[in-house]
C-alpha positions as CSV (number, residue, x, y, z in Angstrom):
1,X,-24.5,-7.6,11.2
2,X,-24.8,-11.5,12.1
3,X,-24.9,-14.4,9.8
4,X,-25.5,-17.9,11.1
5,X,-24.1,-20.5,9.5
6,X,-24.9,-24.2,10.2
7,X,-21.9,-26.0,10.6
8,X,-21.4,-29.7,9.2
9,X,-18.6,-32.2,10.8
10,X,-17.7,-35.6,9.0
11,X,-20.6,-37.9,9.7
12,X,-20.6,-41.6,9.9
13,X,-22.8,-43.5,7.3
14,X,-25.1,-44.5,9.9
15,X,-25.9,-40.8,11.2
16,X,-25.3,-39.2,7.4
17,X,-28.2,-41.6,5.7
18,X,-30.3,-40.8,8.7
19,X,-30.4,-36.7,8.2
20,X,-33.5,-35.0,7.5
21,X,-32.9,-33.2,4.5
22,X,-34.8,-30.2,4.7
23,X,-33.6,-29.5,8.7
24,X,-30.1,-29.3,7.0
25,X,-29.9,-27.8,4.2
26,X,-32.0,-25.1,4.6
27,X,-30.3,-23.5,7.1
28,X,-27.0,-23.6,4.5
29,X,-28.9,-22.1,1.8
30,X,-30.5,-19.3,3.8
31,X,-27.8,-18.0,6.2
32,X,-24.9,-18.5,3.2
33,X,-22.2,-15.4,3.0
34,X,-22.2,-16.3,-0.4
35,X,-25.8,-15.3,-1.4
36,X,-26.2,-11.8,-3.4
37,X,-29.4,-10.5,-4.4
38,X,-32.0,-7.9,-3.1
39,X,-30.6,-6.9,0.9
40,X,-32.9,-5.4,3.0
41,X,-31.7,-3.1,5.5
42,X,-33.8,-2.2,9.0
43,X,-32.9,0.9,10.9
44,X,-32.6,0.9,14.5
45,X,-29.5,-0.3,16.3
46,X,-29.5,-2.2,19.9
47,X,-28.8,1.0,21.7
48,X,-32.5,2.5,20.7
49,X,-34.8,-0.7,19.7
50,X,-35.5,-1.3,23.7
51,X,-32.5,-2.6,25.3
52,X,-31.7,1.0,26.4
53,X,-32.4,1.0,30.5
54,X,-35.6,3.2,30.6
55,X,-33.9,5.2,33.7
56,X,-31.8,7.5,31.7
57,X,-31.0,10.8,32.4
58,X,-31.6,13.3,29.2
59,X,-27.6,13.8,28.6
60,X,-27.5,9.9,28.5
61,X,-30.5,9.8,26.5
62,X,-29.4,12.4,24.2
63,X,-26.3,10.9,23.8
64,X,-27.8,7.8,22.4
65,X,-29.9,9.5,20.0
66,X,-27.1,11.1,18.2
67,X,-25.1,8.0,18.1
68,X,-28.0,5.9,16.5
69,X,-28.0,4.8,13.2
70,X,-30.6,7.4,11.5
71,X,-28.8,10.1,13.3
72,X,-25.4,9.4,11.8
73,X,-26.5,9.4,8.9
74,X,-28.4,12.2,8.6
75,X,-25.6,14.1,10.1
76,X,-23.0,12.9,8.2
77,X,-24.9,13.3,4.7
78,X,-25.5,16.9,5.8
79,X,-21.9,17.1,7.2
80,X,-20.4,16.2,3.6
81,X,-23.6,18.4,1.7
82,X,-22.0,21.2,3.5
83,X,-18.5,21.3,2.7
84,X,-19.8,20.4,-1.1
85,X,-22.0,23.3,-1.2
86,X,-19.5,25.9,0.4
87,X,-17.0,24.9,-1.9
88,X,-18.9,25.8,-4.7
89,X,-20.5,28.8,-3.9
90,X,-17.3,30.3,-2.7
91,X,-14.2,31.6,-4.8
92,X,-11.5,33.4,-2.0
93,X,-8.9,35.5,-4.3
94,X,-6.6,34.9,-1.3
95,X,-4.2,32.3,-2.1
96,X,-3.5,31.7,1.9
97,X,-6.3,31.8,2.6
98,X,-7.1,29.1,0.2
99,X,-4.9,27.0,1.4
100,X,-6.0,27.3,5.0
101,X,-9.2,26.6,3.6
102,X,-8.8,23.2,1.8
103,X,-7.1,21.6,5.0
104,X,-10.1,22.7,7.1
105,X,-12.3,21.6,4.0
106,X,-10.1,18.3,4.4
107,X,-10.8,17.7,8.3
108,X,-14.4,18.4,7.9
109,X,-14.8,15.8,5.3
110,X,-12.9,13.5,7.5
111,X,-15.3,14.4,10.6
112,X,-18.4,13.9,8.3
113,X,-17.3,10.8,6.9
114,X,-16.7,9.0,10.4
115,X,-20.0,9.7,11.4
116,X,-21.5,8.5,8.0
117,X,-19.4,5.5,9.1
118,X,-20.9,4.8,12.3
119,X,-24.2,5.0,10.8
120,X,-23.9,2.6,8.4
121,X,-21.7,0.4,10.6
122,X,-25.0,0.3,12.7
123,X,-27.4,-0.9,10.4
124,X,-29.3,-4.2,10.4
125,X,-28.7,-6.0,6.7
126,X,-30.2,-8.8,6.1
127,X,-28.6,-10.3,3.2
128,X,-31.5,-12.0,0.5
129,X,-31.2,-15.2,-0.8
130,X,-30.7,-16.1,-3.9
131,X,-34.2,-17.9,-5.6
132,X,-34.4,-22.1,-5.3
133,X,-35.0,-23.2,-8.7
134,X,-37.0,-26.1,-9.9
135,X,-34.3,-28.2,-11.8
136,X,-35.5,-30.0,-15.2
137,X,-34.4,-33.8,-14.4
138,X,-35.3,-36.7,-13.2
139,X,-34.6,-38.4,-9.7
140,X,-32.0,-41.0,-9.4
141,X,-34.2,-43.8,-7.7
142,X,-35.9,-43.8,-4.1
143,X,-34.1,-42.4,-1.5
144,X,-31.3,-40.7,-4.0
145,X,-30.5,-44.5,-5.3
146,X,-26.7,-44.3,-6.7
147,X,-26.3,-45.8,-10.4
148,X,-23.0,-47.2,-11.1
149,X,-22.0,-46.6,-15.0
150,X,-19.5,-49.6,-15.5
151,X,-18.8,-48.6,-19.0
152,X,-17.0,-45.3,-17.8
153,X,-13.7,-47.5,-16.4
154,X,-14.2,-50.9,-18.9
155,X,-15.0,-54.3,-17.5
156,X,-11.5,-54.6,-16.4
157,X,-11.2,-52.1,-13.8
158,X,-11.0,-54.0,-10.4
159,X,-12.0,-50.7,-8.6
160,X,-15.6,-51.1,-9.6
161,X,-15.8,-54.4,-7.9
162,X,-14.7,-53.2,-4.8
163,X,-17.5,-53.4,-2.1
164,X,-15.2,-51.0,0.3
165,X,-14.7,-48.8,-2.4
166,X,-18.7,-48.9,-3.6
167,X,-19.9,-48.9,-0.4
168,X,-18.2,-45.7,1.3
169,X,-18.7,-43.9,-2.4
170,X,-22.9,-44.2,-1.9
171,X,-22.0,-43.4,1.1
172,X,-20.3,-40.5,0.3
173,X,-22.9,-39.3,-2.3
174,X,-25.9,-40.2,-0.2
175,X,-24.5,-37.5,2.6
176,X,-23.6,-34.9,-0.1
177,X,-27.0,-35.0,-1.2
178,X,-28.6,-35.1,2.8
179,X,-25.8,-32.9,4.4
180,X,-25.4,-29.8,1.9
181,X,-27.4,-27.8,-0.6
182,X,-25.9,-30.0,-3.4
183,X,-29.2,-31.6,-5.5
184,X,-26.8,-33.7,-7.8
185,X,-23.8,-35.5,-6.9
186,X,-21.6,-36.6,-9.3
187,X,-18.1,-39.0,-9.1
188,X,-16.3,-39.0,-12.5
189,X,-13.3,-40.9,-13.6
190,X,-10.8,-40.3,-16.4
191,X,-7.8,-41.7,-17.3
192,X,-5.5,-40.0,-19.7
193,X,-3.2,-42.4,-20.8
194,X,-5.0,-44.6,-22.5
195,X,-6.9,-41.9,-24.3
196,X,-10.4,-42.0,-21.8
197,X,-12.3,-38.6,-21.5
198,X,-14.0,-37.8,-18.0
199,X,-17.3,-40.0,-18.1
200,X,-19.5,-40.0,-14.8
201,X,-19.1,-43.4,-12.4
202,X,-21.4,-43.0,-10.2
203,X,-24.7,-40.7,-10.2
204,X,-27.4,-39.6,-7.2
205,X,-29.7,-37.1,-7.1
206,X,-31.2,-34.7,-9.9
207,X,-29.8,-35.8,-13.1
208,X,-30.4,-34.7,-16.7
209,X,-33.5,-35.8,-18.7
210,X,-31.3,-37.6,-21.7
211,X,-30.0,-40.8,-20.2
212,X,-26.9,-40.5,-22.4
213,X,-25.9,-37.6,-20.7
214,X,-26.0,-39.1,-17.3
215,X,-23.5,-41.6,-18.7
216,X,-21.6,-39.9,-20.6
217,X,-19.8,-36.6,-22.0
218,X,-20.4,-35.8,-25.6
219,X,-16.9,-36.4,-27.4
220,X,-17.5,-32.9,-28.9
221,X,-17.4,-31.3,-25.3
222,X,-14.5,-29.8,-23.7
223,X,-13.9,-30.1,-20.3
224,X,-11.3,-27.1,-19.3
225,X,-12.7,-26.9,-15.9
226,X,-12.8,-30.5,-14.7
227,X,-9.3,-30.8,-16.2
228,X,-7.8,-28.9,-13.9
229,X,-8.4,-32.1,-11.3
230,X,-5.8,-33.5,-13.3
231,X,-3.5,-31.5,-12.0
232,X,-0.3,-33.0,-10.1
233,X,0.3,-29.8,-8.3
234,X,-1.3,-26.5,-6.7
235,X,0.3,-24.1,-9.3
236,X,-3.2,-23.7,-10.8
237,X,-5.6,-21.7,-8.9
238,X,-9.0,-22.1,-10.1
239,X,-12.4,-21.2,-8.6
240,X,-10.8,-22.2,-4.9
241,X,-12.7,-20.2,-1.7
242,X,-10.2,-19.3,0.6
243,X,-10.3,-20.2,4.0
244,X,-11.5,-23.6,3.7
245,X,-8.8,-25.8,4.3
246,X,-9.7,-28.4,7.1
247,X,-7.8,-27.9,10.4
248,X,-5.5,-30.8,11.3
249,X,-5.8,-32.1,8.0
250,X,-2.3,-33.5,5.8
251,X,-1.5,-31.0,3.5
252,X,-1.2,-33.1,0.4
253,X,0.2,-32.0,-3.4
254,X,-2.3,-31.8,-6.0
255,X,-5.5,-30.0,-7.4
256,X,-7.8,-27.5,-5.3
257,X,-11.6,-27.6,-5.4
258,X,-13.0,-25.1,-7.6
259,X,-16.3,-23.6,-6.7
260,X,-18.4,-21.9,-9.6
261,X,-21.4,-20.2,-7.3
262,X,-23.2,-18.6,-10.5
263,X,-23.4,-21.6,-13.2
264,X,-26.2,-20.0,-15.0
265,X,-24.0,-16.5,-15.7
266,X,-20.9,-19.1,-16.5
267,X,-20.2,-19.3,-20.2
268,X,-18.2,-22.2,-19.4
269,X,-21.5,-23.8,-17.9
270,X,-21.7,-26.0,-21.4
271,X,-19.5,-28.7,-20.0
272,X,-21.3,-29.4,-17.3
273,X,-23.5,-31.8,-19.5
274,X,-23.9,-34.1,-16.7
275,X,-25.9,-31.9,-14.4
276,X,-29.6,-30.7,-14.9
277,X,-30.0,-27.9,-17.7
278,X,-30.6,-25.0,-15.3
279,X,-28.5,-25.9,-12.0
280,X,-27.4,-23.1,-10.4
281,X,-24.0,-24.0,-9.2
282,X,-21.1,-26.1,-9.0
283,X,-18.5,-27.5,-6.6
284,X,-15.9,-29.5,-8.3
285,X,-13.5,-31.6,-5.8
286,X,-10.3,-33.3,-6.5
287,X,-10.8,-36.9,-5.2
288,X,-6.5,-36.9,-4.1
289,X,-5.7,-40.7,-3.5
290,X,-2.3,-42.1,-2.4
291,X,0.7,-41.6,-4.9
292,X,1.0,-45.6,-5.5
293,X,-2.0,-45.9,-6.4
294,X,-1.9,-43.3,-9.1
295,X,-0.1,-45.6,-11.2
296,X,-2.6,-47.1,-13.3
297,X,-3.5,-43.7,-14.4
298,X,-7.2,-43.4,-13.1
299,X,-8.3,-39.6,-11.8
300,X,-11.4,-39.3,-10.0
301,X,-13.2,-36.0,-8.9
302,X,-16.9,-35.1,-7.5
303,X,-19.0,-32.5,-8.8
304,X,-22.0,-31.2,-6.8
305,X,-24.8,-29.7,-8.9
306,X,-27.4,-27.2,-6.3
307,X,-30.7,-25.6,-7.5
308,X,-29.6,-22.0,-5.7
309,X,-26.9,-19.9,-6.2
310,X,-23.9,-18.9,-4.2
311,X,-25.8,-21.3,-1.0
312,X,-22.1,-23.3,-0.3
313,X,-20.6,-21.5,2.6
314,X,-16.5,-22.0,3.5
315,X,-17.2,-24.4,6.0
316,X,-19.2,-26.5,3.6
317,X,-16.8,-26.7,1.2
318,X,-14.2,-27.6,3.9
319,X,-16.8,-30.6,5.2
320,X,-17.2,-31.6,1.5
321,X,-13.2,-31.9,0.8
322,X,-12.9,-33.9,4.2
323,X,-16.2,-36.6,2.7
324,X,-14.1,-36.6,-0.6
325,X,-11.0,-37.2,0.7
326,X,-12.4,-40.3,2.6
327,X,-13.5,-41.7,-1.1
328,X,-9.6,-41.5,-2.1
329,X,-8.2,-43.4,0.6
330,X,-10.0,-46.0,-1.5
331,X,-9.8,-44.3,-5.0
């Protein structure tokens, strides 16, 4: 069994807001591990689909045919059928004889499984994707404009003035959106000690039809899932894929990324106010910036919003984390 994935390095804002969209993320969405729904299977392993040297004598030849996929299998079914059968029909009064017979009973089954084994090892699955979805929004602005939402930090908040910060945060966005199969991109803020609820800061993409829910989050919702970026440690362990961490990368204390591949079978899915009605999945990243500058209390985080399900792959988390980490150098 092969699976490709397409694999995504850090880009620079230049090469990231030059991508074509649809030679990227296509390949992400189609070739994902992640992606469950009707497989198709193809018998015929390398050995018998042509590759085979046509100058083979008849023991090679036969040799290969009872190695192939069909072959094991039929073998092995009938190999397991067998032993089922004769244990059933037959009832020795012998209690040796019994015994002898449940270890060779034993053995057979072990025989008959292997070559069940090699049979399926052999097949050609191709794993199905899961269906792209129309999401119910409306676009950001030409070319995925970001919209700032001043209100979410106040006036006061010297942060939003800060080209550096603004600039590498479109940035950021812009190559979620054109790098992955994210269709919303979402940074929120929140800052619990003066009493301020997660509100979005800056929004690209897809969003949702009501335009107070692209700026804010209904007091009335809870937010148990984003929460958990407020986390000063790793103790938690939410929706995290393993095997994403970034090699080379500084090991820092705080939140993991929590990846929800099925939004839609997600009861918790009511939070996510701030991404289209029907998206299909969710990748929440902590935004982890430097311990001094966690003194004024703000917490940032991204959320990507996609229209299929289960189409992140490890690696694309892992290239996500290393884009968001960038924003909280600045954060």
């Amino acid at each position: 069994m092969q699976n490709s994935v397409t694999q995504h390095y850090p880009l620079r804002s230049t090469d990231a807001l030059h991508m074509n969209k649809e030679d990227d993320v296509a390949p992400i969405s189609s070739s994902s591990f992640l992606s469950t729904s009707k497989s198709t299977v193809n018998f015929g392993s390398s050995s018998t689909t042509g590759n085979a040297p046509s100058n083979l004598s008849p023991i090679d030849q036969l040799i290969l045919t009872l190695t192939s996929d069909k072959t094991s299998l039929l073998l092995g079914s009938i190999g397991i059928l067998l032993m089922l059968v004769n244990r059933l029909i037959s009832f020795p009064e012998d209690a040796m004889y019994e015994a002898s017979r449940s270890r060779i009973d034993l053995l057979g089954v072990f025989a008959a499984g292997s070559v069940l084994l090699n049979g399926i090892s052999k097949l050609d699955v191709e794993s199905a994707v899961a269906e792209r979805v129309v999401l119910e929004g409306v676009n950001s602005g030409e070319g995925n404009k970001v919209i700032w939402n001043t209100s979410a930090v106040g006036s006061t908040a010297a942060i939003v003035g800060d080209e550096k910060f603004q600039s590498t945060v479109e940035w950021a966005l812009s190559s979620f959106l054109k790098c992955s199969s994210a269709q919303t991109a979402i940074l929120l803020t929140a800052n619990p000690r003066q009493g301020r609820q997660w509100a979005p800061l800056a929004t690209a993409g897809i969003l949702p039809l009501d335009s107070d829910l692209q700026a804010s989050i209904p007091e009335s919702c809870n937010t148990p899932i984003l929460d958990r970026m407020l986390r000063d440690d790793d103790a938690i362990k939410g929706g995290s894929v393993g095997g994403t961490e970034v090699p080379g990368a500084k090991k820092r204390k705080g939140p993991k990324e929590s990846y929800l591949p099925t939004l839609q079978a997600l009861p918790g899915k009511v939070e996510f106010t701030y991404l289209p009605l029907n998206a299909q999945e969710a990748l929440i990243l902590p935004v982890l910036g430097s311990e001094e500058k966690k003194e004024d209390g703000w917490y940032y985080a991204v959320v990507l919003g996609g229209d299929t399900a289960k189409s992140f792959a490890p690696r694309d988390i892992a290239w996500c984390k290393e884009i968001g980490s960038w924003v909280g150098e600045l954060a």
